[in-house]
C-alpha positions in Angstrom: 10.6 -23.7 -13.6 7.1 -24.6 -12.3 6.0 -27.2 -9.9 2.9 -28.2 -8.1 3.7 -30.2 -5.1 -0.2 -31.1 -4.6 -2.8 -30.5 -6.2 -3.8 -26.2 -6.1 -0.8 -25.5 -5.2 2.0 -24.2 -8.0 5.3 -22.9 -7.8 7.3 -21.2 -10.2 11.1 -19.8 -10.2 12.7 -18.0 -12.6 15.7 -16.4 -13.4 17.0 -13.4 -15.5 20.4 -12.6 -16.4 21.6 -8.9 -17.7 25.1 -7.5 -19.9 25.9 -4.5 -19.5 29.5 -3.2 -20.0 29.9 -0.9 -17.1 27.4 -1.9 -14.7 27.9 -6.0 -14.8 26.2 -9.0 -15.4 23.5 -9.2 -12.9 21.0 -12.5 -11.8 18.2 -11.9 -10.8 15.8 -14.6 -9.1 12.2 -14.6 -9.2 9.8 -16.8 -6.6 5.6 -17.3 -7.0 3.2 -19.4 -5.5 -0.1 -19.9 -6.3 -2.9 -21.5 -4.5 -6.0 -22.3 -5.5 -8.3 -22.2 -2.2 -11.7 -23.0 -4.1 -12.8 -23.3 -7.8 -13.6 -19.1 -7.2 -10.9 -18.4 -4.3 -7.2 -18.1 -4.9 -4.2 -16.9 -3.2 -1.0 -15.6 -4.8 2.4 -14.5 -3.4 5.6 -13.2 -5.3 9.0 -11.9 -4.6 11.8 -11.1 -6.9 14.6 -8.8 -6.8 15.3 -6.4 -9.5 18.4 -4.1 -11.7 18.0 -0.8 -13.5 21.6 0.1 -14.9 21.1 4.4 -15.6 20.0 5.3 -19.2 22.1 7.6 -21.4 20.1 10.0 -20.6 20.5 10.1 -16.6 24.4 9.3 -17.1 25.1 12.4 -20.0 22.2 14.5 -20.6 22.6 18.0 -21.0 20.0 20.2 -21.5 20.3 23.8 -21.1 17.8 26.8 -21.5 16.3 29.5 -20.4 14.4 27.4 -18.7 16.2 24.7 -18.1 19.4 23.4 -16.6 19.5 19.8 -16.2 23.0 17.8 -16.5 23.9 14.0 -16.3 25.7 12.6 -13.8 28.1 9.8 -15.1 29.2 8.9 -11.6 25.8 7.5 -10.9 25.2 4.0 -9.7 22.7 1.0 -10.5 19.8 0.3 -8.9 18.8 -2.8 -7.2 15.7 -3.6 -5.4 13.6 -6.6 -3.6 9.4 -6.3 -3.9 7.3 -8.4 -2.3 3.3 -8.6 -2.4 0.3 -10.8 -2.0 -2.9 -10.6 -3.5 -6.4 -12.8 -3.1 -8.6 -13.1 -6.3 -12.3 -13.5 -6.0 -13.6 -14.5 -9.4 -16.9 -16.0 -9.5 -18.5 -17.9 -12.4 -21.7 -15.4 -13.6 -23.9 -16.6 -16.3 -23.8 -12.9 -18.6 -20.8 -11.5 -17.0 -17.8 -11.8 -14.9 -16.5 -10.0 -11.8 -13.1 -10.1 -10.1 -11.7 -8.6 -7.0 -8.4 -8.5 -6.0 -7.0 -7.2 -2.5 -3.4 -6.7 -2.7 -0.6 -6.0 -0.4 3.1 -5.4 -1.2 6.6 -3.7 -0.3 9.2 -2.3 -2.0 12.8 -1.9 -1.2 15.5 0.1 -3.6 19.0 0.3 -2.9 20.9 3.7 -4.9 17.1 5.0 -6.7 18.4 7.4 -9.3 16.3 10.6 -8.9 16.1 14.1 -10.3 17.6 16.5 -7.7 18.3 20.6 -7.4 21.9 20.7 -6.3 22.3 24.4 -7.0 19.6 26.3 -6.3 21.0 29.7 -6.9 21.9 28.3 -10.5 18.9 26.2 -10.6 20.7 22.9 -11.3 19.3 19.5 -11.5 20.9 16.5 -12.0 20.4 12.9 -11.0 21.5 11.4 -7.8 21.5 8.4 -6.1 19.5 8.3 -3.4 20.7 6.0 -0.6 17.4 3.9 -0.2 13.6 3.9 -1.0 11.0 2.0 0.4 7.4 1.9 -0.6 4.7 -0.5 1.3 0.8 -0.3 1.5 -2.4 -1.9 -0.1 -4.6 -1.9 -2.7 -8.3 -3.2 -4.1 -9.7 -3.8 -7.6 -12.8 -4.5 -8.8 -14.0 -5.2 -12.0 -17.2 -5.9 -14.4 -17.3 -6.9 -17.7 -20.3 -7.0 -19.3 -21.5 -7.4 -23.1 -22.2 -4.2 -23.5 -20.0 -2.2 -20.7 -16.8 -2.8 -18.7 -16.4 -1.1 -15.1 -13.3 -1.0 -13.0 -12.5 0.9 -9.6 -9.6 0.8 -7.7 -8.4 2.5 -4.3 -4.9 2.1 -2.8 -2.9 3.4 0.6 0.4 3.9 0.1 3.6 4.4 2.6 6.4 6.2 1.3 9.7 6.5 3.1 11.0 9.2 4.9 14.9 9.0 4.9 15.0 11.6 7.8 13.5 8.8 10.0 16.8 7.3 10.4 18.5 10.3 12.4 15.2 12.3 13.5 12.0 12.0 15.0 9.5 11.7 12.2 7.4 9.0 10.9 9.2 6.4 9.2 6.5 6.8 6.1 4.7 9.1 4.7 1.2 7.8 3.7 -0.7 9.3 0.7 -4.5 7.5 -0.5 -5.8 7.6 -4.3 -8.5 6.1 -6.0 -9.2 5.9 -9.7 -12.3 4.2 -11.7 -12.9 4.0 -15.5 -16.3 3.2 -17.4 -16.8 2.0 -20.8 -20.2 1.5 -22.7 -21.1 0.1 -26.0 -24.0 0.9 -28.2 -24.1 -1.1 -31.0 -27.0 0.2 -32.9 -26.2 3.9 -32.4 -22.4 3.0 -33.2 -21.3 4.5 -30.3 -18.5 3.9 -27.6 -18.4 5.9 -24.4 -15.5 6.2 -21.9 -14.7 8.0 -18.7 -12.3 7.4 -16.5 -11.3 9.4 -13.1 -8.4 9.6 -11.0 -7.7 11.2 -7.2 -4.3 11.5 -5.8 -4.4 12.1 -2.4 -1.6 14.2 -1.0 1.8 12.9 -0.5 3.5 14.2 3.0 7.6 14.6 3.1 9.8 15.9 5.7 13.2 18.2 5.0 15.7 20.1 6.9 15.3 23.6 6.9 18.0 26.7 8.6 19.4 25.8 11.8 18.8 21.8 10.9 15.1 22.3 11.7 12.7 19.7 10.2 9.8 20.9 9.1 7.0 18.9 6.4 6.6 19.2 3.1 3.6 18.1 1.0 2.3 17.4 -2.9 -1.4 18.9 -2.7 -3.6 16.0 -3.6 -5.4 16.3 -7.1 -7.6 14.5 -9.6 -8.1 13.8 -13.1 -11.0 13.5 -15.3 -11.3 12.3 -18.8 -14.4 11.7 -21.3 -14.6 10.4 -24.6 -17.4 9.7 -26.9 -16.2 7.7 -30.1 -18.5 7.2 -33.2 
């Protein structure tokens, strides 16, 4: 359903509706508003909640190896979650070629996230778990150029990730991790050529866990980046 109150201003709800046999019949409601603040200016907000019933594979996988041990757990739950987020859009009118940038802002909450785990480390198990909650919050930019003959986009976000030892001990309640990522295309009609890059940093991701004698100590994913090149004839 969409409505515009006044003029620039437009709201929409919406509603989805899932079967499944063991995990119910859940609605789910969905809210945006959109405001135009000039003819190059506008302002958009959303929130909706969200349901992922397990797959097949997370409820009865079993995959066993030499290198491998991973079983299903058919006891798990489904998720639910809310997200939220706002995002300005810049997007100018240019006479031979357009740009657009976007600041966004948004949070994540998940209720029973289903998540590979080790539950037996001296038989090296894994299976999937519910994990009580998950929250994700932070911000991000975009920017884009198209042109005729090339097409340029770069990106860099900051991310919170929650720690679930925050609740009982003394450590941040998020863990916060940057990245940045940029691809480049360029076309050469009369050579018949296409070039692409595109590059990718993950900044490192910070955790906390409980180690012998219930001391906390940090964890962290070493940040890393990604590069990749084509030339297409």
């Amino acid at each position: 359903i969409q409505y515009s109150p006044v003029e620039r201003v437009s709201l929409k709800a919406g509603v989805r509706g899932a079967y499944n046999t063991r995990y119910g019949t859940p609605v789910i409601p969905s809210f945006n508003l959109k405001v135009d603040i000039s003819k190059v200016v506008s302002l958009r907000a959303s929130y909706a909640q969200g349901f992922r019933a397990p797959s097949l594979k997370e409820l009865g996988m079993f995959f066993v190896d030499v290198n491998h041990n991973i079983q299903g757990n058919n006891q798990l739950k489904a998720e639910r979650s809310h997200n939220a987020q706002v995002e300005l859009v810049y997007q100018p009118k240019l006479k031979d070629f357009s740009f657009a940038l976007r600041p966004l802002f948004f949070f994540n909450h998940i209720y029973n996230m289903i998540s590979l785990a080790l539950v037996d480390p001296g038989a090296q198990l894994y299976t999937y778990v519910n994990i009580d909650k998950f929250q994700s919050t932070g911000a991000n930019v975009n920017a884009t150029v198209n042109h005729k003959y090339f097409d340029f986009t770069a990106g860099m976000s900051y991310t919170g990730r929650y720690n679930s030892l925050s609740e009982t001990m003394d450590v941040p309640h998020f863990g916060w991790s940057p990245e940045f990522s940029s691809s480049l295309s360029i076309n050469i009609p009369k050579a018949y050529l296409s070039i692409a890059a595109f590059y990718k940093f993950n900044g490192a991701i910070t955790g906390y866990t409980i180690g012998e004698n219930n001391s906390v100590y940090q964890t962290a994913i070493q940040s890393y980046s990604m590069l990749d090149a084509s030339v297409t004839a």
